[in-house]
N, CA, C and O atoms as a MOPAC input file, in Angstrom:
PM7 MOZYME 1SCF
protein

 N    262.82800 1    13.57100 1   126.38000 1
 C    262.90000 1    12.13700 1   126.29700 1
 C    261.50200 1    11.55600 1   126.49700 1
 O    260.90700 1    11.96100 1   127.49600 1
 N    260.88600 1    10.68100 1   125.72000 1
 C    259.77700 1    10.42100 1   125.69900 1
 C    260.18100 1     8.65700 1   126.45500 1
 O    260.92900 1     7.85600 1   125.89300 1
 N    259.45200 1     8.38800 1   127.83500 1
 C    259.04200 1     7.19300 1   128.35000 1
 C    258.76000 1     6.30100 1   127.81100 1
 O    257.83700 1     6.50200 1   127.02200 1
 N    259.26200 1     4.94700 1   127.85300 1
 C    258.62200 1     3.53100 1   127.44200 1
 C    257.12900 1     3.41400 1   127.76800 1
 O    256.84900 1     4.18200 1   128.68900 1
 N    256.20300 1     2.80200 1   127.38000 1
 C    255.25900 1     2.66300 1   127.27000 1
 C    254.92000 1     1.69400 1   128.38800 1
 O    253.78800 1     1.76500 1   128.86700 1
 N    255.84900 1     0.72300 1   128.89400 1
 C    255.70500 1    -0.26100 1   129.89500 1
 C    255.65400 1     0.79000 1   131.09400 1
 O    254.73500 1     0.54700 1   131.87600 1
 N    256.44700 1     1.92800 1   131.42600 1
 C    256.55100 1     2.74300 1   132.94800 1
 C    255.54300 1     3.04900 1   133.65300 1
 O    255.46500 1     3.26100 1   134.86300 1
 N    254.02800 1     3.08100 1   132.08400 1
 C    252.88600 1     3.59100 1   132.60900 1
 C    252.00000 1     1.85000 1   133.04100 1
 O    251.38800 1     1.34800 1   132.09900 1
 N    251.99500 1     1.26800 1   134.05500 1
 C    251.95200 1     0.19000 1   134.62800 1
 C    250.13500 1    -0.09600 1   134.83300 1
 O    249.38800 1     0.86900 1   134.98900 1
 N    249.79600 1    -1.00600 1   134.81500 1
 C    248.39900 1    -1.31300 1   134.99800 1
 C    247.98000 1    -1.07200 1   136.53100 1
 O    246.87000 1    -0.60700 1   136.78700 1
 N    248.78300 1    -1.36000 1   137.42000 1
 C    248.35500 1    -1.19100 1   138.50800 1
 C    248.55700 1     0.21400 1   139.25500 1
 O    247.96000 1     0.57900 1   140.26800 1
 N    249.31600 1     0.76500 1   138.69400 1
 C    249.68600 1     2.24800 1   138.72100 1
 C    248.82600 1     3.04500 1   138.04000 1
 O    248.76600 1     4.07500 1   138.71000 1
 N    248.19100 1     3.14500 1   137.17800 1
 C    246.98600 1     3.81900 1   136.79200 1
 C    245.72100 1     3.31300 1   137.20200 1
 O    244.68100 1     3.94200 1   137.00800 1
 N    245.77400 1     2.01500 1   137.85500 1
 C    244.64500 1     1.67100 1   138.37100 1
 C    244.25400 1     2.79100 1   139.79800 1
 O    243.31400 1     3.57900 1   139.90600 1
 N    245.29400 1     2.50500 1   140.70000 1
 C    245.51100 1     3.33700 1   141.41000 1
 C    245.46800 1     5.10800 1   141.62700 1
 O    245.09800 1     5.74100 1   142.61500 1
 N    246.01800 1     5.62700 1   140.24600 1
 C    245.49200 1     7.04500 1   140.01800 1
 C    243.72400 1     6.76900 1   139.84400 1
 O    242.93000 1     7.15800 1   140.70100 1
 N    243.38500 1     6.17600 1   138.82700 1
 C    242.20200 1     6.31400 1   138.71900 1
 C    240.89900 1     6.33800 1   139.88900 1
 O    239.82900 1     6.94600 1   139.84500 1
 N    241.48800 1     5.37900 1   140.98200 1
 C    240.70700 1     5.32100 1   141.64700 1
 C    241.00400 1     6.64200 1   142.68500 1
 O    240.14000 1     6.83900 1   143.54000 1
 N    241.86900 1     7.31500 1   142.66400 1
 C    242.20200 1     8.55300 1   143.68000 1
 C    241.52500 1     9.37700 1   142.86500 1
 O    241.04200 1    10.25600 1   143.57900 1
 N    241.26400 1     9.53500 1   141.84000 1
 C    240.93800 1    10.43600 1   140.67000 1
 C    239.30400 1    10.52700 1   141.32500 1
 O    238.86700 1    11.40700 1   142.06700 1
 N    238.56500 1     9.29000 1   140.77700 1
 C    237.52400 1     9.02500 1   140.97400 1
 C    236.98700 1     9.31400 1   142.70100 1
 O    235.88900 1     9.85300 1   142.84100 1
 N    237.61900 1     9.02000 1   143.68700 1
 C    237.60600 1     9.04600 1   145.15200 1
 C    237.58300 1    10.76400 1   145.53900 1
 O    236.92300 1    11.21300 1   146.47600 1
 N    238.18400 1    11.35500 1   144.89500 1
 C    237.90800 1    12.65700 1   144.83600 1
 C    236.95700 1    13.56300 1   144.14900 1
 O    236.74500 1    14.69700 1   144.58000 1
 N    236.46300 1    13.16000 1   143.24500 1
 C    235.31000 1    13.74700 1   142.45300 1
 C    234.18500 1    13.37900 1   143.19500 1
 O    233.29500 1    14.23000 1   143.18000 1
 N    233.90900 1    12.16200 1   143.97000 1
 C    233.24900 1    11.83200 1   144.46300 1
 C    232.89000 1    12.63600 1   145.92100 1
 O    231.88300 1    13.31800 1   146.11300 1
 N    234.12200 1    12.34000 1   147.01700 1
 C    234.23400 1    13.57500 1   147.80900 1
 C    233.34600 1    15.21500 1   147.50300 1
 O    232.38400 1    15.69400 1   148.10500 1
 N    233.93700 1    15.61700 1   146.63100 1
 C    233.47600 1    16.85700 1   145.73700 1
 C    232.09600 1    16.76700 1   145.58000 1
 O    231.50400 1    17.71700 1   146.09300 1
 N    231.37700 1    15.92300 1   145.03100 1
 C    230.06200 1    15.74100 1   144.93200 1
 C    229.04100 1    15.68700 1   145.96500 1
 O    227.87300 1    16.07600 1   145.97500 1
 N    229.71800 1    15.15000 1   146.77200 1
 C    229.38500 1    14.77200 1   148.35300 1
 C    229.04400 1    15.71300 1   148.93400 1
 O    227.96200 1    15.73700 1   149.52100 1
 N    229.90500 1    16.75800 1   148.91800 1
 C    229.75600 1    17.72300 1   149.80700 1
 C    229.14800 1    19.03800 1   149.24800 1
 O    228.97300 1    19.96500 1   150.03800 1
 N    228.81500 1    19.18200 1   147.94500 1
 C    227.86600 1    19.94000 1   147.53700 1
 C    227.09100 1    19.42800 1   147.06800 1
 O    226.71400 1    19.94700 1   146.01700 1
 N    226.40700 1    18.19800 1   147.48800 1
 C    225.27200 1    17.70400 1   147.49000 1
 C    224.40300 1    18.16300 1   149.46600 1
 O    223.38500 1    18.63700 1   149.97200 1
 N    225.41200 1    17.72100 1   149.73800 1
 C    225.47500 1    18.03200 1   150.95400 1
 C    224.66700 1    19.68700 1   151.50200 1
 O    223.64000 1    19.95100 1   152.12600 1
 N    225.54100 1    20.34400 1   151.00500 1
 C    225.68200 1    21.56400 1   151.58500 1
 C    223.80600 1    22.00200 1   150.65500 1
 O    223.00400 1    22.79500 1   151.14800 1
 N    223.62800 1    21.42200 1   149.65400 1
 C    222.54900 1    21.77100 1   149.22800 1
 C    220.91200 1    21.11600 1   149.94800 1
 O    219.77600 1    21.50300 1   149.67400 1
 N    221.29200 1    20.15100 1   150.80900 1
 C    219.92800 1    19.69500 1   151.56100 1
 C    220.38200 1    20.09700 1   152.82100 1
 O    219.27900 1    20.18100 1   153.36200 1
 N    221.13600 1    20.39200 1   153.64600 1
 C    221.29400 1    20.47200 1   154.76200 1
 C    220.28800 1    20.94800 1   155.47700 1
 O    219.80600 1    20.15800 1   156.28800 1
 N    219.77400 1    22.13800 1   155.40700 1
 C    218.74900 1    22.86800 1   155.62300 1
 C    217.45700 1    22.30900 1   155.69500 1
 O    216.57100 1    22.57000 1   156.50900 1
 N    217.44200 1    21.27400 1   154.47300 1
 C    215.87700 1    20.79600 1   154.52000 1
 C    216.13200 1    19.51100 1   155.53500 1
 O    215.10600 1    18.99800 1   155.98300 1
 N    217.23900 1    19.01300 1   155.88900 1
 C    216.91000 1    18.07900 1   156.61200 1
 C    217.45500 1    18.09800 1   158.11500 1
 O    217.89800 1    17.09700 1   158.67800 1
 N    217.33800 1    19.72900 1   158.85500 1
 C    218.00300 1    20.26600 1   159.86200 1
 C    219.28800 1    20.18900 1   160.34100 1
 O    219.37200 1    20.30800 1   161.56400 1
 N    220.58300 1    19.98300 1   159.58200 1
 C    221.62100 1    19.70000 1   160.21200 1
 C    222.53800 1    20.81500 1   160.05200 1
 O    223.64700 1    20.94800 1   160.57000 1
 N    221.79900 1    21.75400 1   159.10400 1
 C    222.39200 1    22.92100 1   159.13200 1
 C    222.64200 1    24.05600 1   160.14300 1
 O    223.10700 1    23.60100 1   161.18800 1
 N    222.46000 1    25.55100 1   160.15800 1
 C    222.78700 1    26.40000 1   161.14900 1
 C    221.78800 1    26.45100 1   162.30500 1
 O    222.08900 1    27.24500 1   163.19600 1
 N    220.63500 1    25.74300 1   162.46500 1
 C    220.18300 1    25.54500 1   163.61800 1
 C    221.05900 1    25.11100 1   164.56800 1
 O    221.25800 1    25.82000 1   165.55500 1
 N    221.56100 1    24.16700 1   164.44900 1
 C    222.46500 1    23.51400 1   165.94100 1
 C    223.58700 1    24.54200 1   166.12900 1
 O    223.92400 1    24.60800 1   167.31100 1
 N    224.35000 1    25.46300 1   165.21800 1
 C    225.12900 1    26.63900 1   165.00000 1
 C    224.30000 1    27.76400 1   166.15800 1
 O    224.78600 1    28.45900 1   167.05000 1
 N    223.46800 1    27.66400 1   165.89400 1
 C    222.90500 1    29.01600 1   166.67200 1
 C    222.39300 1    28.69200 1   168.14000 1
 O    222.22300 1    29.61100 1   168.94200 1
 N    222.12000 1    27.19500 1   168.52200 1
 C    222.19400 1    26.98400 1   169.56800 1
 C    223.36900 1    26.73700 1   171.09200 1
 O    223.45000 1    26.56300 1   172.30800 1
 N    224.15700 1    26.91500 1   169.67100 1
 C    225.52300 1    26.69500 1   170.78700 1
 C    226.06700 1    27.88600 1   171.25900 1
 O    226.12000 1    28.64100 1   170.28900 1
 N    226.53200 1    28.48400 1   172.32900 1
 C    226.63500 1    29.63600 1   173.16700 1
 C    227.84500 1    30.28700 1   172.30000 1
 O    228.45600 1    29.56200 1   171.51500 1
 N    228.13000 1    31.42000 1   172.42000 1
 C    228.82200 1    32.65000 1   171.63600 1
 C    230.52800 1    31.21500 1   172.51300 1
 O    231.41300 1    30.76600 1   171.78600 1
 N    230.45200 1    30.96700 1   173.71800 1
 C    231.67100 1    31.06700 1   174.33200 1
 C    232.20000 1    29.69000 1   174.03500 1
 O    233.15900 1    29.09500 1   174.52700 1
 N    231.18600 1    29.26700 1   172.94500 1
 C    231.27600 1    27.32900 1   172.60900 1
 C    232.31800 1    27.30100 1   171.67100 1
 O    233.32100 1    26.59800 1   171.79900 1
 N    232.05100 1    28.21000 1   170.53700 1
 C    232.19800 1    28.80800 1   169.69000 1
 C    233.50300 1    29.32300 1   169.10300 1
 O    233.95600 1    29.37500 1   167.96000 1
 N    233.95000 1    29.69100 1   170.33000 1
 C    235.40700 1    30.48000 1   170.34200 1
 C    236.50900 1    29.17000 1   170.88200 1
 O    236.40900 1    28.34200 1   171.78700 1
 N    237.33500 1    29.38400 1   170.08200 1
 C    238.59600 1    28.53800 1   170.67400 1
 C    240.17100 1    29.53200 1   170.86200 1
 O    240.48800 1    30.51200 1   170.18700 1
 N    240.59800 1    29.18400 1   171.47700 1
 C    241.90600 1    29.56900 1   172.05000 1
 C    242.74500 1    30.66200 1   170.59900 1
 O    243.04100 1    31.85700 1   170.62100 1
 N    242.90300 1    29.69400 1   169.55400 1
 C    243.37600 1    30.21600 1   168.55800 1
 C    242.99800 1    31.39900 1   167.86800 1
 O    243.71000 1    32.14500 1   167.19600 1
 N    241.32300 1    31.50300 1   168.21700 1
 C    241.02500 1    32.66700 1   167.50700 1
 C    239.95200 1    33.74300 1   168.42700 1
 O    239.17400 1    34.52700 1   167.88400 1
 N    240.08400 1    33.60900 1   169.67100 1
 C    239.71200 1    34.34400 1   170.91500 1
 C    240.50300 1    35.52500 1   170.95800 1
 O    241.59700 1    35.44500 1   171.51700 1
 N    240.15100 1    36.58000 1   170.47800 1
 C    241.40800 1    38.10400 1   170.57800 1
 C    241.58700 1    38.43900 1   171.62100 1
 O    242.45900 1    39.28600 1   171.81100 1
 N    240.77700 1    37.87100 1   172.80700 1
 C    240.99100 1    38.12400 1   174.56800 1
 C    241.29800 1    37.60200 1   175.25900 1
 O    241.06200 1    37.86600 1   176.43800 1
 N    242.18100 1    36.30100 1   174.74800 1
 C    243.20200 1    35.44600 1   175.12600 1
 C    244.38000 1    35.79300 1   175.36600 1
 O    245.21600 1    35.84100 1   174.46300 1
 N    244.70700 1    36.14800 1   176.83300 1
 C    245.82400 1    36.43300 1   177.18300 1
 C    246.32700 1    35.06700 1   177.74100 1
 O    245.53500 1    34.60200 1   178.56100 1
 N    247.54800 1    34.21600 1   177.49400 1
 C    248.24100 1    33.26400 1   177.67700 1
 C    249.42900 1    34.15300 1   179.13500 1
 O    249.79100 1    35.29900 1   178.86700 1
 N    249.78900 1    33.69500 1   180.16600 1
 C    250.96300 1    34.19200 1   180.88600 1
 C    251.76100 1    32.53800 1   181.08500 1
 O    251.31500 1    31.42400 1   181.36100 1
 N    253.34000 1    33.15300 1   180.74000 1
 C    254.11000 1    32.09400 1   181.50500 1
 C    254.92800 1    32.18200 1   182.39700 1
 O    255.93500 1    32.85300 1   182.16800 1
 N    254.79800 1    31.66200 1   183.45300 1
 C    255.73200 1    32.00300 1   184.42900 1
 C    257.47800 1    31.76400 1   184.51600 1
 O    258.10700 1    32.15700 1   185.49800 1

């Protein structure tokens, strides 16, 4: 069954478009990103200053023993 032509609504594709667009953008962002980081220090320097025990969280600590009483 092929849709009326009215279902596809102006403000309803306005709306995709801009999620469309809001995401490509995102996307761009962040491998723009990931490509200066380095030159402008925000990369793995501050990573390597933070202690091995900063680092670790509960979820992925393999020497996390939890007890319940």
């Amino acid at each position: 069954m092929i849709a009326a032509p009215r279902d596809a609504t102006l403000p309803g594709m306005k709306f995709f478009v801009k999620a469309v667009v809001t995401g490509f953008a995102l996307s761009l962002g962040s491998a723009l990103f990931k490509k200066v980081q380095r030159h402008l220090g925000l990369g793995e320097d501050s990573e390597k200053a933070a202690p091995d025990a900063v680092k670790q969280d509960g979820a992925t600590d393999p020497g996390l023993q939890q007890k319940f009483s």
